[in-house]
C-alpha positions as CSV (number, residue, x, y, z in Angstrom):
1,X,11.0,-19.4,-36.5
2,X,10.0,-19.0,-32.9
3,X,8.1,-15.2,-32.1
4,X,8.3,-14.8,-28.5
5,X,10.0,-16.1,-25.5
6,X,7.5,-17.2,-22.6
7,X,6.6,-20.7,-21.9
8,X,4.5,-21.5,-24.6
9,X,7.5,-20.3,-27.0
10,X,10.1,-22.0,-25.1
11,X,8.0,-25.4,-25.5
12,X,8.7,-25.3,-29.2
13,X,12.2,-25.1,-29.1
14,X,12.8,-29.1,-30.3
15,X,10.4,-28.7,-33.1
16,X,11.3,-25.3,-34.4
17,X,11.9,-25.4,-38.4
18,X,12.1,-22.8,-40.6
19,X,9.2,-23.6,-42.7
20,X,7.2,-22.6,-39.6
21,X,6.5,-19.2,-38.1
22,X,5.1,-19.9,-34.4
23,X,3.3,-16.8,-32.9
24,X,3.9,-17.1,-29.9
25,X,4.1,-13.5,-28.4
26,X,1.7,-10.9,-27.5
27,X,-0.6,-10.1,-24.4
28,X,-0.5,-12.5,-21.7
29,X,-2.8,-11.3,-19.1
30,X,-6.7,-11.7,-19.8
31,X,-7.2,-8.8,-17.9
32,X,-5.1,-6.1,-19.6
33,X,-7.2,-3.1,-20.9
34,X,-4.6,-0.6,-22.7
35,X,-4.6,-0.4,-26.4
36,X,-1.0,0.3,-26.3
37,X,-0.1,-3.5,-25.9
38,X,-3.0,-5.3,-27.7
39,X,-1.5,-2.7,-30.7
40,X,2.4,-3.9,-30.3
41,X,1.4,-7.4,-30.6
42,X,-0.7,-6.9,-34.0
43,X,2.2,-4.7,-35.2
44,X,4.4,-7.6,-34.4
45,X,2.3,-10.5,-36.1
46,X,1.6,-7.9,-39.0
47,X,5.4,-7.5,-39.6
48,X,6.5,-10.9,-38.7
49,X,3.9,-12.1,-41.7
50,X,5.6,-9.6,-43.8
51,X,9.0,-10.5,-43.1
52,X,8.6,-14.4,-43.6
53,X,5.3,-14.3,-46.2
54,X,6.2,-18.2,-47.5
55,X,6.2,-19.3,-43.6
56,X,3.1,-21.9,-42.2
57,X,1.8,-19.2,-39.3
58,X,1.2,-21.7,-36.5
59,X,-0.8,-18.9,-34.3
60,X,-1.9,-19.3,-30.0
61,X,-5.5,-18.0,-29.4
62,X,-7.6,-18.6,-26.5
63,X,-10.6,-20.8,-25.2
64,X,-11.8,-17.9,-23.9
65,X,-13.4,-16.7,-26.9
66,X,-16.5,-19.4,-26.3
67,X,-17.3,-17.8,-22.8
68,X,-19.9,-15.1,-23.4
69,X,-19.7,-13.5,-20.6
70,X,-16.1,-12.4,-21.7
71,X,-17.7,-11.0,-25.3
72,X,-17.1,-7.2,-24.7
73,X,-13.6,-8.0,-23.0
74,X,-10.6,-6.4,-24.6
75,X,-8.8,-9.5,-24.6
76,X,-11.5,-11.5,-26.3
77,X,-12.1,-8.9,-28.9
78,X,-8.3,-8.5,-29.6
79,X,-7.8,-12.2,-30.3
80,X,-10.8,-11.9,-32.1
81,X,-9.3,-9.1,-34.7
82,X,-5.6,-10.6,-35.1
83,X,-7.7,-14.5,-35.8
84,X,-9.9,-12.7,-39.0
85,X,-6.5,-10.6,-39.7
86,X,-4.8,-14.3,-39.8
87,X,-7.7,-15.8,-41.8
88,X,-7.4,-12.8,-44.4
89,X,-3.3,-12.3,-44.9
90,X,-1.8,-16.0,-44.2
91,X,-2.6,-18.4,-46.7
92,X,-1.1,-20.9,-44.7
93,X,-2.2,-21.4,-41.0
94,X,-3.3,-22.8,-38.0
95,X,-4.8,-21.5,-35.1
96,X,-4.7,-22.9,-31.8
97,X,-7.1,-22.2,-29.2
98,X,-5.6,-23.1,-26.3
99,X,-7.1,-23.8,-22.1
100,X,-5.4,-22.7,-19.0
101,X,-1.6,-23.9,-19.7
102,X,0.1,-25.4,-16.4
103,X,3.9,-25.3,-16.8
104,X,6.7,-24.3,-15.3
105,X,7.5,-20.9,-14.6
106,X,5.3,-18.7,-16.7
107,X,2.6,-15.8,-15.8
108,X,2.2,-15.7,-12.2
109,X,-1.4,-14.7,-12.4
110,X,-1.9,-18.4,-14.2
111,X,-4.2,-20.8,-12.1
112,X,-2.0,-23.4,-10.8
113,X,0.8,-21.1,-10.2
114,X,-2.0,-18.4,-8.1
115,X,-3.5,-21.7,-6.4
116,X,0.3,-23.2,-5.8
117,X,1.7,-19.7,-3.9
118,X,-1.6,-19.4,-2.5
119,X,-1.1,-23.1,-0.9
120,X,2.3,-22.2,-0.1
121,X,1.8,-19.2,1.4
122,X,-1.1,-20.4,3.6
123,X,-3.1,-17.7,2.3
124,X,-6.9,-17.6,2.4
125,X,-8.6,-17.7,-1.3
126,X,-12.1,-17.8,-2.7
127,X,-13.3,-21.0,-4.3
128,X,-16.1,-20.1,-7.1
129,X,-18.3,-23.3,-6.4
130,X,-19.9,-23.5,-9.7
131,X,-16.4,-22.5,-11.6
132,X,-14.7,-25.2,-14.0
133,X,-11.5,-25.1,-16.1
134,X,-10.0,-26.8,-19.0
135,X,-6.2,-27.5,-18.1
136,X,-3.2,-28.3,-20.8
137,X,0.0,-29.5,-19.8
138,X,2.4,-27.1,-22.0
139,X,4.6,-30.2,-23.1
140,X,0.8,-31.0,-24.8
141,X,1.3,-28.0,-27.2
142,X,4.3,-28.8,-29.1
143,X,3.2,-32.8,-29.3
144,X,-0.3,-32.0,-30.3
145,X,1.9,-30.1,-33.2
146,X,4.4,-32.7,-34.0
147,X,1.7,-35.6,-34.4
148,X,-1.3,-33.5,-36.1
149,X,0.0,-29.8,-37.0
150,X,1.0,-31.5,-40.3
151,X,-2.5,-32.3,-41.4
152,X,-4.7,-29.2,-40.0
153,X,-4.4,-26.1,-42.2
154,X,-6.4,-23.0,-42.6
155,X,-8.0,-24.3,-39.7
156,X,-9.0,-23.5,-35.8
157,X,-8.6,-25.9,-33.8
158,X,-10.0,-25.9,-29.5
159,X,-6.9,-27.7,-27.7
160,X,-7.6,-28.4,-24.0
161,X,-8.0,-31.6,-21.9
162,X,-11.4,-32.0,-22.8
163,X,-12.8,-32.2,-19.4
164,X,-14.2,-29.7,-16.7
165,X,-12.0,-29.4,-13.8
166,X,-13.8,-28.5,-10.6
167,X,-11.8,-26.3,-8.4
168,X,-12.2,-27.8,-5.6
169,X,-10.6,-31.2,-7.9
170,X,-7.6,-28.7,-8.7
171,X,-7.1,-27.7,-5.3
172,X,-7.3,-31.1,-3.8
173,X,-4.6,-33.0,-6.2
174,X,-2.2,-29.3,-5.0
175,X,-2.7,-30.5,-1.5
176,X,-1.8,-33.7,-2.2
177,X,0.7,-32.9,-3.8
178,X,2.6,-30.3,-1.6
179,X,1.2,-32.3,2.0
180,X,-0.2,-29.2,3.0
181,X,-4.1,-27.9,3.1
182,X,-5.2,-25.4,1.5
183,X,-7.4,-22.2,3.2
184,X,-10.1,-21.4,1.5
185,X,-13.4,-20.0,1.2
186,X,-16.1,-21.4,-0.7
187,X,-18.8,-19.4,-2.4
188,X,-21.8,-20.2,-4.6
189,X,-20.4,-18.2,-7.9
190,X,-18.6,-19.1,-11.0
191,X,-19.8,-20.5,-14.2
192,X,-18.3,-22.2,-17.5
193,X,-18.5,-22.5,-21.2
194,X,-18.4,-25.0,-23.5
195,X,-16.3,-25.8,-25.5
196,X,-16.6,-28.2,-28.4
197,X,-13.2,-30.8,-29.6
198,X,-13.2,-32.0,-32.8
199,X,-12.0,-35.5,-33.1
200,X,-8.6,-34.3,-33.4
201,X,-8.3,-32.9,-30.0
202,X,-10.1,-35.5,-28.7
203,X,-8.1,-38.4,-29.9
204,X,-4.7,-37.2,-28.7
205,X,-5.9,-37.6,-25.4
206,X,-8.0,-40.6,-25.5
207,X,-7.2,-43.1,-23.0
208,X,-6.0,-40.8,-20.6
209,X,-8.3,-40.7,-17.4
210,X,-9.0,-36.8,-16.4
211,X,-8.0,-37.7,-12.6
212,X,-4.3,-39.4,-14.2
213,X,-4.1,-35.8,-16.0
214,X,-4.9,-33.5,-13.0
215,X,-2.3,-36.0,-11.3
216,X,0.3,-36.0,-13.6
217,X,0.2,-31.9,-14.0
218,X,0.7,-32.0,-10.2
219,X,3.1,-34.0,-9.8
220,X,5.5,-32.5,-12.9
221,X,5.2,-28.6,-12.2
222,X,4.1,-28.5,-7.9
């Protein structure tokens, strides 16, 4: 069973099976402050666990919860709550902490679709000089699944391409890819976190140089 209908849901369409309850619904944007919404999605994972108790809960966190300067954020603190309220009521689970996801379609507000409308636009942006990101291609998600979701339970697991993308790396392989420059700004702000794979994350993408990734995410969804 498939909760939700975004990108990261629709991904899973080929390997839905009914043994399986993937969360994939909820708050979207890292930014969102009301209660109103964090509380719909934790009545909807409390009442989907209800309704299919026998189900492996394959659950979608975020990365984000290694970043301490994003401790006191709602989001943080929400994905926090519903991972112990996993933990304590789903004897059978997985959750997935996931990077920024690059895909087609999805929140506008994501990175590669800001930077791509940005590009497009020929609109002037603000390059955080000391700011890095950990991409995923969302085809990554329901592979990652297929090859090692069978062997990971009652576990969390950090699922990114394990390497820290500079912006200015981002925006450059956008430019290439679209033949068209970019206008931006550069200023000396932005940090990152880090994040620590376990060997299972970091084997399913061994061999795969980070510039061939950044490349190949261009190329599929600019």
């Amino acid at each position: 069973m498939i909760i939700g209908n975004g990108l990261i849901a629709q991904s899973l369409q080929f390997i839905d099976k009914e043994t399986h309850l993937f969360f994939a619904s909820g708050v979207s944007n890292s930014l969102e402050t009301r209660s109103s919404e964090f509380e719909r999605e934790f009545i909807l994972l409390k009442n989907s666990l209800e309704e299919y108790p026998d189900a492996r809960l394959v659950y979608f966190s975020t990365l984000s919860i290694n970043d301490q300067s994003k401790q006191d954020s709602h989001y943080v603190l929400h994905k926090l709550k519903l991972e112990e309220y996993i933990r304590n009521h789903a004897s059978s689970h997985l959750i997935l902490r996931i990077g920024n996801i690059v895909g087609n379609g999805g929140n506008p507000n994501t990175l590669f679709n800001f930077l791509k409308t940005r590009i497009s636009h020929g609109e002037t942006f603000t390059i955080h000089q000391r700011a890095r990101r950990l991409l995923l291609d969302i085809d990554d998600v329901s592979k990652f699944l297929q090859v090692n979701g069978p062997y990971l339970n009652n576990q969390i697991i950090n699922f990114a391409y394990p390497y820290y993308f500079d912006l200015k790396e981002i925006v450059q392989a956008l430019e290439t890819r679209m033949q068209k420059k970019a206008i931006y700004r550069e200023a000396d702000e932005g940090d990152f976190y880090k994040v620590d794979f376990d060997e299972t994350a970091n084997s399913f993408f061994n061999g795969i140089n980070a510039d061939d990734y950044l490349r190949v995410l261009a190329g599929k969804y600019i």
